[in-house]
N, CA, C and O atoms as a Tinker XYZ file with bonds, in Angstrom:
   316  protein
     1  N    -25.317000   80.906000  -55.496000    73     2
     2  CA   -26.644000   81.509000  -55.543000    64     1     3
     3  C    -26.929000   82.116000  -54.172000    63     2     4     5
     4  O    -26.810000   81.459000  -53.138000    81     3
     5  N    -27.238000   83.154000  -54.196000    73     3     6
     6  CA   -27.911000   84.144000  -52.642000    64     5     7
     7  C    -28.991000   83.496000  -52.473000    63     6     8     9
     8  O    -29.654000   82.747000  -53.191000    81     7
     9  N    -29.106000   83.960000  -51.212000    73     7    10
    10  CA   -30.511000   83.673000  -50.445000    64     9    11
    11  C    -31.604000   84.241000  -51.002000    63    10    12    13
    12  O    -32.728000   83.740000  -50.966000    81    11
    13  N    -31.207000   85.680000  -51.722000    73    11    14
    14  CA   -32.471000   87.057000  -52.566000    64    13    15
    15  C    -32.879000   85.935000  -53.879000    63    14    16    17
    16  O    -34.010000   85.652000  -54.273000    81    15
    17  N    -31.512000   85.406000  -54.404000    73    15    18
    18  CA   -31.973000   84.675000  -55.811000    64    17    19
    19  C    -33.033000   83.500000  -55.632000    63    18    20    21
    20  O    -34.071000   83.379000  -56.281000    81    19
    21  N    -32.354000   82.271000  -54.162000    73    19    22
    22  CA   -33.581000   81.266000  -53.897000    64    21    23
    23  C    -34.825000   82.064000  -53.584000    63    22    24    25
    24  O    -35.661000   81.801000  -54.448000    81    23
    25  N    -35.247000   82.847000  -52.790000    73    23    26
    26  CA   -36.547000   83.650000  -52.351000    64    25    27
    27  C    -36.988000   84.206000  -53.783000    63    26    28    29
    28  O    -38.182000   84.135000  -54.076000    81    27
    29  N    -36.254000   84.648000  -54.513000    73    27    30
    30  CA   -36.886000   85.096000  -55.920000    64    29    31
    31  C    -37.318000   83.876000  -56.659000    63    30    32    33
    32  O    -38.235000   84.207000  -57.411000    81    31
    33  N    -37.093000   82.817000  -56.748000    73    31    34
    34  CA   -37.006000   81.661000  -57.172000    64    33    35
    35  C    -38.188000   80.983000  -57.224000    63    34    36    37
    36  O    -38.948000   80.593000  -58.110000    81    35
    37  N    -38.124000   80.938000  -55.746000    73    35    38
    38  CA   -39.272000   80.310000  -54.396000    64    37    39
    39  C    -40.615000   81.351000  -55.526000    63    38    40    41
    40  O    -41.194000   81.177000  -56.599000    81    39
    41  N    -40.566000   82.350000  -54.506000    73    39    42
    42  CA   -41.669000   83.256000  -55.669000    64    41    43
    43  C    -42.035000   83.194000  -56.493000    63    42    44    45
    44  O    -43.155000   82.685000  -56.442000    81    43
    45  N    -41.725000   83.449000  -57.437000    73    43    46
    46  CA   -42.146000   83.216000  -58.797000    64    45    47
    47  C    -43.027000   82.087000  -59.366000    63    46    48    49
    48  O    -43.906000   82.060000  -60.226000    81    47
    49  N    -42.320000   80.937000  -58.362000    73    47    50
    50  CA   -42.875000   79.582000  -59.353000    64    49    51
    51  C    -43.557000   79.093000  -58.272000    63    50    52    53
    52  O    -44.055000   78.013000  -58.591000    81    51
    53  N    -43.883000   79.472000  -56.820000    73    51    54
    54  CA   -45.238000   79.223000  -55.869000    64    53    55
    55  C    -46.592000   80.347000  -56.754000    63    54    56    57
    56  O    -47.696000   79.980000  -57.158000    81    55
    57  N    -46.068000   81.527000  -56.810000    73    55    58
    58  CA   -47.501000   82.812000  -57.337000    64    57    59
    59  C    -47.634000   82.500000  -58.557000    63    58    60    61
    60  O    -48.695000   82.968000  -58.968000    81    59
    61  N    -46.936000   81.792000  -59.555000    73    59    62
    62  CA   -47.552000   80.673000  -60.491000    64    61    63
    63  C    -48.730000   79.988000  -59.894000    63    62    64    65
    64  O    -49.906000   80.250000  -60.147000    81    63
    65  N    -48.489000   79.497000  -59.450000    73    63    66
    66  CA   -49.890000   78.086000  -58.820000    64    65    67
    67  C    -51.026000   79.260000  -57.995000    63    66    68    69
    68  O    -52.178000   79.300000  -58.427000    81    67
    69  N    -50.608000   80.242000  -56.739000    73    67    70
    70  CA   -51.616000   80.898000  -56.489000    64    69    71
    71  C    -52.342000   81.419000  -57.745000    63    70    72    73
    72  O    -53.492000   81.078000  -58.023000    81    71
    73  N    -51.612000   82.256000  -58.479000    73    71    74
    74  CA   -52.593000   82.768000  -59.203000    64    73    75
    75  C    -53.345000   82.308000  -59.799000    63    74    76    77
    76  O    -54.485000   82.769000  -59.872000    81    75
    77  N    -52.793000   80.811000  -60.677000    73    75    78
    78  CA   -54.149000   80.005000  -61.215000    64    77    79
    79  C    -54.936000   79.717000  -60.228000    63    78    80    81
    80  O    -56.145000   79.683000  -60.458000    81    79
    81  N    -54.495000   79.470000  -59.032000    73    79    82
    82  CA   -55.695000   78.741000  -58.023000    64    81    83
    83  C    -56.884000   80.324000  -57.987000    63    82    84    85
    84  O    -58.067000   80.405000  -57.658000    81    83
    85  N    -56.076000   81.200000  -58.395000    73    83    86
    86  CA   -57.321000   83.019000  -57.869000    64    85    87
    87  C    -57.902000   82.632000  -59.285000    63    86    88    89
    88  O    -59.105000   82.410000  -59.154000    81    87
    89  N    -57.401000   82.434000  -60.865000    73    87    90
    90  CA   -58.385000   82.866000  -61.415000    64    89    91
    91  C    -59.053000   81.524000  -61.738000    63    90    92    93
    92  O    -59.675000   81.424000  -62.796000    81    91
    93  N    -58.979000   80.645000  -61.026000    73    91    94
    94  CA   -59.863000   79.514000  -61.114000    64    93    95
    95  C    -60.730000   79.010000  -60.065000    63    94    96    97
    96  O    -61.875000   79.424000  -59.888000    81    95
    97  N    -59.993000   77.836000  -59.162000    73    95    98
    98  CA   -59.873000   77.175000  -58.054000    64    97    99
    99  C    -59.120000   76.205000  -57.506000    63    98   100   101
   100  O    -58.445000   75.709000  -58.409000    81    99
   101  N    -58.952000   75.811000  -56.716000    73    99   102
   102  CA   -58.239000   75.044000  -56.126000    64   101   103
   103  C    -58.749000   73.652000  -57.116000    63   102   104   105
   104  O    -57.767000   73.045000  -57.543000    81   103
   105  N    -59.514000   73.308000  -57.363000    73   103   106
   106  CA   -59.291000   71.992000  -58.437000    64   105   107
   107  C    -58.821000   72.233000  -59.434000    63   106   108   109
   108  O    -59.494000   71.652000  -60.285000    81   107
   109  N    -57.983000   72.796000  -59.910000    73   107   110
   110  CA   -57.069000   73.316000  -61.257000    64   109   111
   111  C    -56.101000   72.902000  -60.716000    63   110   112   113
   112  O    -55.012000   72.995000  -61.282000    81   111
   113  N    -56.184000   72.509000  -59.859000    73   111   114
   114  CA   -54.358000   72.491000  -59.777000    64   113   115
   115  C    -54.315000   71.041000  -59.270000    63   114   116   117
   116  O    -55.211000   70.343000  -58.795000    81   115
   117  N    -52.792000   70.745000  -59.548000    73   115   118
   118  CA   -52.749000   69.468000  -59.240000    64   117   119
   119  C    -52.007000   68.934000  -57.610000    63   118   120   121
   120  O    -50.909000   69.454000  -57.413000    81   119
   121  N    -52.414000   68.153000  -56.686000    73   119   122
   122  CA   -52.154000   68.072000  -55.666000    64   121   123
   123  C    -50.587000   68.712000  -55.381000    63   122   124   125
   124  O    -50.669000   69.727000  -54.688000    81   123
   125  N    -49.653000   68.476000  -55.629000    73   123   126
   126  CA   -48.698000   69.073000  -55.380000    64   125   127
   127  C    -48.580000   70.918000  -55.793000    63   126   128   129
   128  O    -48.016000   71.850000  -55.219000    81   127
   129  N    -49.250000   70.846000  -56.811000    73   127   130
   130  CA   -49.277000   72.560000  -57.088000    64   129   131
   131  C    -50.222000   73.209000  -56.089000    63   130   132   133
   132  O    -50.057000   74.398000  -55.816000    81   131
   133  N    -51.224000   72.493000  -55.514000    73   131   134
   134  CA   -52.228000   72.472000  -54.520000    64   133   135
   135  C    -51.313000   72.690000  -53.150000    63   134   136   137
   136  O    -51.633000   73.472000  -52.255000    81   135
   137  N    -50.262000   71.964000  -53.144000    73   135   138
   138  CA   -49.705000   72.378000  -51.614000    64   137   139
   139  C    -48.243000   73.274000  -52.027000    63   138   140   141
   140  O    -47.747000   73.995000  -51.162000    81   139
   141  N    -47.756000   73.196000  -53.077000    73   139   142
   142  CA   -46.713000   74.676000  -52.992000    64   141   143
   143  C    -47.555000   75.825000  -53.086000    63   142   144   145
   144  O    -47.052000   76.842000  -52.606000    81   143
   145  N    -48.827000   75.957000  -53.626000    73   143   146
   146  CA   -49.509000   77.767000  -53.459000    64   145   147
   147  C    -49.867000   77.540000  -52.196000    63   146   148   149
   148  O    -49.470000   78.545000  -51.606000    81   147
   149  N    -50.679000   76.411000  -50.952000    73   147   150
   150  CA   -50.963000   76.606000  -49.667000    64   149   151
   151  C    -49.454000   77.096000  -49.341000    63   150   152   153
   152  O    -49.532000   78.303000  -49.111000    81   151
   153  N    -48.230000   76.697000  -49.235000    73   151   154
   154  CA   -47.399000   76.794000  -48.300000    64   153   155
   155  C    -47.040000   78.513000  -48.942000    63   154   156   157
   156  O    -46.500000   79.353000  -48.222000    81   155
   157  N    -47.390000   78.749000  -50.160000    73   155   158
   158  CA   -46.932000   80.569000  -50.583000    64   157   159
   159  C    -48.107000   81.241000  -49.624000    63   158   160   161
   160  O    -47.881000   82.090000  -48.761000    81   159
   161  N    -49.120000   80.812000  -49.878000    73   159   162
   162  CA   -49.711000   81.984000  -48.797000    64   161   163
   163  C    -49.733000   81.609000  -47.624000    63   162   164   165
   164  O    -50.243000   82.515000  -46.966000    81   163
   165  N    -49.266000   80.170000  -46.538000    73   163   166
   166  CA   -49.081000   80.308000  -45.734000    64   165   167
   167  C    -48.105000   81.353000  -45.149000    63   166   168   169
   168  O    -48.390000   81.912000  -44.090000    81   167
   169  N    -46.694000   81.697000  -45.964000    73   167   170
   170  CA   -45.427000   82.486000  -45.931000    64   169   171
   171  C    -46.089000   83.585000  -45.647000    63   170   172   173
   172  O    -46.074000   84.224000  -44.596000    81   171
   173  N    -46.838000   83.841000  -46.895000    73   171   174
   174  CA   -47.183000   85.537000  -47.086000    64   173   175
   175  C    -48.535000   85.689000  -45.969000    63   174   176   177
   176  O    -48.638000   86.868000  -45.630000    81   175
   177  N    -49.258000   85.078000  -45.522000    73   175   178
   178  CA   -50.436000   85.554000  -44.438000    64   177   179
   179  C    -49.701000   85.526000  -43.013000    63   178   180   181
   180  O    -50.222000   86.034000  -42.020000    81   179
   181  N    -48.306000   84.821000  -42.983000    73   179   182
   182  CA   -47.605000   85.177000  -41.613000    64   181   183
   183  C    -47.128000   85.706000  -41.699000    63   182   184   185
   184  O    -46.845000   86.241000  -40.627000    81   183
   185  N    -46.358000   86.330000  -43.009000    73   183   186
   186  CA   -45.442000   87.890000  -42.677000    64   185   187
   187  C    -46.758000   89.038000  -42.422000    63   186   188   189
   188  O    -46.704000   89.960000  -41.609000    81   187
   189  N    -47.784000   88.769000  -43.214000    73   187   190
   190  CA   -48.728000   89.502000  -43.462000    64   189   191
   191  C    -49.975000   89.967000  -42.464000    63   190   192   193
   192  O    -50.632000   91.007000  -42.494000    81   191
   193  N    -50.046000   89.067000  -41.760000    73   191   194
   194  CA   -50.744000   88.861000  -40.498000    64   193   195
   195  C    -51.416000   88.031000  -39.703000    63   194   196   197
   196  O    -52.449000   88.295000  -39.089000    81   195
   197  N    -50.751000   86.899000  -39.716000    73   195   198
   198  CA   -50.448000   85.462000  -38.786000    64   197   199
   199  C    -51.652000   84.647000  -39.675000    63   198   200   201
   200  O    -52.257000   84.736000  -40.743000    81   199
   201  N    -51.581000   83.964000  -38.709000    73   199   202
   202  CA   -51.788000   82.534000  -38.545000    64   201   203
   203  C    -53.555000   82.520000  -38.377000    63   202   204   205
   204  O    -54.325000   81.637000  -38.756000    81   203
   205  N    -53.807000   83.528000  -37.831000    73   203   206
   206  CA   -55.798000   83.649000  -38.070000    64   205   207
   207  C    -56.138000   83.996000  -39.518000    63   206   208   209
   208  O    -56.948000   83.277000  -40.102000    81   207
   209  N    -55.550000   85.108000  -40.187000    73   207   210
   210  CA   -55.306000   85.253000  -41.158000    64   209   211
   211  C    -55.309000   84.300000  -42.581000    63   210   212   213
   212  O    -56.049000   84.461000  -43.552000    81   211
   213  N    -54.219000   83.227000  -42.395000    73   211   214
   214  CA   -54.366000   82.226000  -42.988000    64   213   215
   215  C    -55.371000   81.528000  -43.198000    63   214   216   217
   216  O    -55.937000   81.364000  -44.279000    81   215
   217  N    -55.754000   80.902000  -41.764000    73   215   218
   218  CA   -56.659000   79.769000  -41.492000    64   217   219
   219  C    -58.088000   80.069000  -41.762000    63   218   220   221
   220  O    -58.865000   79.140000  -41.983000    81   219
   221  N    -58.523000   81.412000  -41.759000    73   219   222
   222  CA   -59.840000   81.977000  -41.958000    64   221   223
   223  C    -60.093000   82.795000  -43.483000    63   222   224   225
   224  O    -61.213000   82.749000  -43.990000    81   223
   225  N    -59.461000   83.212000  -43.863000    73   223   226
   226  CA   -59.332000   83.752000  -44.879000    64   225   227
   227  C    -59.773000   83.015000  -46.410000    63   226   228   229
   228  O    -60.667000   83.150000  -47.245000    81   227
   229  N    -58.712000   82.273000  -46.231000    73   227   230
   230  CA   -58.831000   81.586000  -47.459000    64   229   231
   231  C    -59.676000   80.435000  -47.826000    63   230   232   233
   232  O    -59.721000   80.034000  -48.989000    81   231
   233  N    -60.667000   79.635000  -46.413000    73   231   234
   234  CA   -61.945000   78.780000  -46.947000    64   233   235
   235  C    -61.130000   77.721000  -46.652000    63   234   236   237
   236  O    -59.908000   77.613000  -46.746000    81   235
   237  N    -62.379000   76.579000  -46.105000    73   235   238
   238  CA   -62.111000   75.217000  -46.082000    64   237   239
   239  C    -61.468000   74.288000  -46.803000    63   238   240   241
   240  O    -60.740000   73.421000  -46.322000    81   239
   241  N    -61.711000   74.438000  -47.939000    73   239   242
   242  CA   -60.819000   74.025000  -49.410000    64   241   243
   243  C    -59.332000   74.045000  -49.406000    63   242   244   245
   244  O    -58.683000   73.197000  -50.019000    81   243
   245  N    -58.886000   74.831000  -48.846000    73   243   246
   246  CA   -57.290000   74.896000  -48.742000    64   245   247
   247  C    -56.680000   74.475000  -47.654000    63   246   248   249
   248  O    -55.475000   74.561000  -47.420000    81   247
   249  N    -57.716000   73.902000  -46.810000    73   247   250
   250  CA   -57.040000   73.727000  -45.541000    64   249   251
   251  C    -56.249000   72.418000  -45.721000    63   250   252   253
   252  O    -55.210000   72.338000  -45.065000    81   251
   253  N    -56.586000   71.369000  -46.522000    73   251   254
   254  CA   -56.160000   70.150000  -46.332000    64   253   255
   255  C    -54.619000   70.029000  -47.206000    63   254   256   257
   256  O    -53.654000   69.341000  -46.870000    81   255
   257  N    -54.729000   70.868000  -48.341000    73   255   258
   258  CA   -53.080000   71.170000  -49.222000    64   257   259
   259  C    -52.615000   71.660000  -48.053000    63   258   260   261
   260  O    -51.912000   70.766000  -47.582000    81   259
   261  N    -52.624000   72.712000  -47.232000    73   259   262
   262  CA   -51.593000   73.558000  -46.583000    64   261   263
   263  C    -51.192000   72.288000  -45.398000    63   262   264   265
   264  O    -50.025000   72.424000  -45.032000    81   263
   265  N    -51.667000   71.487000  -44.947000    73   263   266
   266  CA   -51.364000   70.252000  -44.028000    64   265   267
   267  C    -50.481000   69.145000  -44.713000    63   266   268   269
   268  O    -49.562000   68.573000  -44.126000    81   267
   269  N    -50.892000   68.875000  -46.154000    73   267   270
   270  CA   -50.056000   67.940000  -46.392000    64   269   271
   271  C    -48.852000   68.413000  -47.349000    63   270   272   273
   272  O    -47.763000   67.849000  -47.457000    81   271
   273  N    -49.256000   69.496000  -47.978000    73   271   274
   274  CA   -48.090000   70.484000  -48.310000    64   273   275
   275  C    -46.563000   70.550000  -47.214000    63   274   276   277
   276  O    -45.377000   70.273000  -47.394000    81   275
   277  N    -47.495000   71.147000  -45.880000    73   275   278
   278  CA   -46.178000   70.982000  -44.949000    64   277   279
   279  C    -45.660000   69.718000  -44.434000    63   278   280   281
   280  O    -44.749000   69.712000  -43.606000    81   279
   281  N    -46.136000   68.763000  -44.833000    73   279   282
   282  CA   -45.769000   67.574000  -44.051000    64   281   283
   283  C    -44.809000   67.063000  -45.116000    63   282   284   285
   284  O    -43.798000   66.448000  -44.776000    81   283
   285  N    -45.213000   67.395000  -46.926000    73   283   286
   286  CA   -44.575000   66.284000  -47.857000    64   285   287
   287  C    -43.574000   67.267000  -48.424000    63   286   288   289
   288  O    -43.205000   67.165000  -49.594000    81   287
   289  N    -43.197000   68.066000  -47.747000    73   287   290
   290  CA   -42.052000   69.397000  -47.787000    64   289   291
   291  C    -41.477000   69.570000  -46.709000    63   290   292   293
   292  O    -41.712000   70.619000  -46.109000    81   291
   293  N    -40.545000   68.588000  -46.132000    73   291   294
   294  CA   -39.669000   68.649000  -45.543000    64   293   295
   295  C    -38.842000   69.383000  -44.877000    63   294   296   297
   296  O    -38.632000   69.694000  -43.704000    81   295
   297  N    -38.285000   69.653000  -46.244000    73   295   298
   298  CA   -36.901000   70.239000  -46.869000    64   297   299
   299  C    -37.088000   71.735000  -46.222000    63   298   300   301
   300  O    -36.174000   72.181000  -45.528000    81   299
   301  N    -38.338000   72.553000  -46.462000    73   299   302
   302  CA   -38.961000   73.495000  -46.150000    64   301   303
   303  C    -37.500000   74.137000  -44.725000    63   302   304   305
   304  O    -37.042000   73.306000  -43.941000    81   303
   305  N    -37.079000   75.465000  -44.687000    73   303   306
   306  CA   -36.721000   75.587000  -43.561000    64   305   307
   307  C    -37.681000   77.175000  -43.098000    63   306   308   309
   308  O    -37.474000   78.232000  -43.693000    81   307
   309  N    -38.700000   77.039000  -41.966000    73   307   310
   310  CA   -39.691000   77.829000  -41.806000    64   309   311
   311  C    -38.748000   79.036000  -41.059000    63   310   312   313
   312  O    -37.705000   78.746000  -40.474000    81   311
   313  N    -39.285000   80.494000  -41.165000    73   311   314
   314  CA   -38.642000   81.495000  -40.746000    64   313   315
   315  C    -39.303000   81.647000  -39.109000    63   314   316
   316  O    -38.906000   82.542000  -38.364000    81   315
């Protein structure tokens, strides 16, 4: 498997969980689906335009998935 196929992979089934979290909220989802969509738009607001971006953007509500998201994701290797 390529690196294009995991990143396609990765995709697909993180913008699953964002998108329910857009046409709902963040309580739709369940703690772990709660921290794989924080860690998708963490990816995409730092290719996209850092780290203020992230942290301001998206509301208090997400701040606490994107913390324990990265902590209980290890495995994660950050670019």
């Amino acid at each position: 498997m390529s690196k294009s196929d995991i990143h396609d992979i990765w995709f697909d089934y993180a913008a699953a969980f964002v998108q329910q979290k857009n046409a709902s909220d963040w309580n739709t989802l369940a703690t772990h689906e709660q921290e794989i969509a924080a860690l998708w738009l963490l990816e995409a607001d730092v290719y996209n335009g850092g780290f203020v971006q992230f942290f301001l953007q998206w509301g208090g509500r997400g701040i606490y998935p994107r913390g324990t998201g990265i902590t209980s994701h290890r495995g994660v290797t950050c670019a």
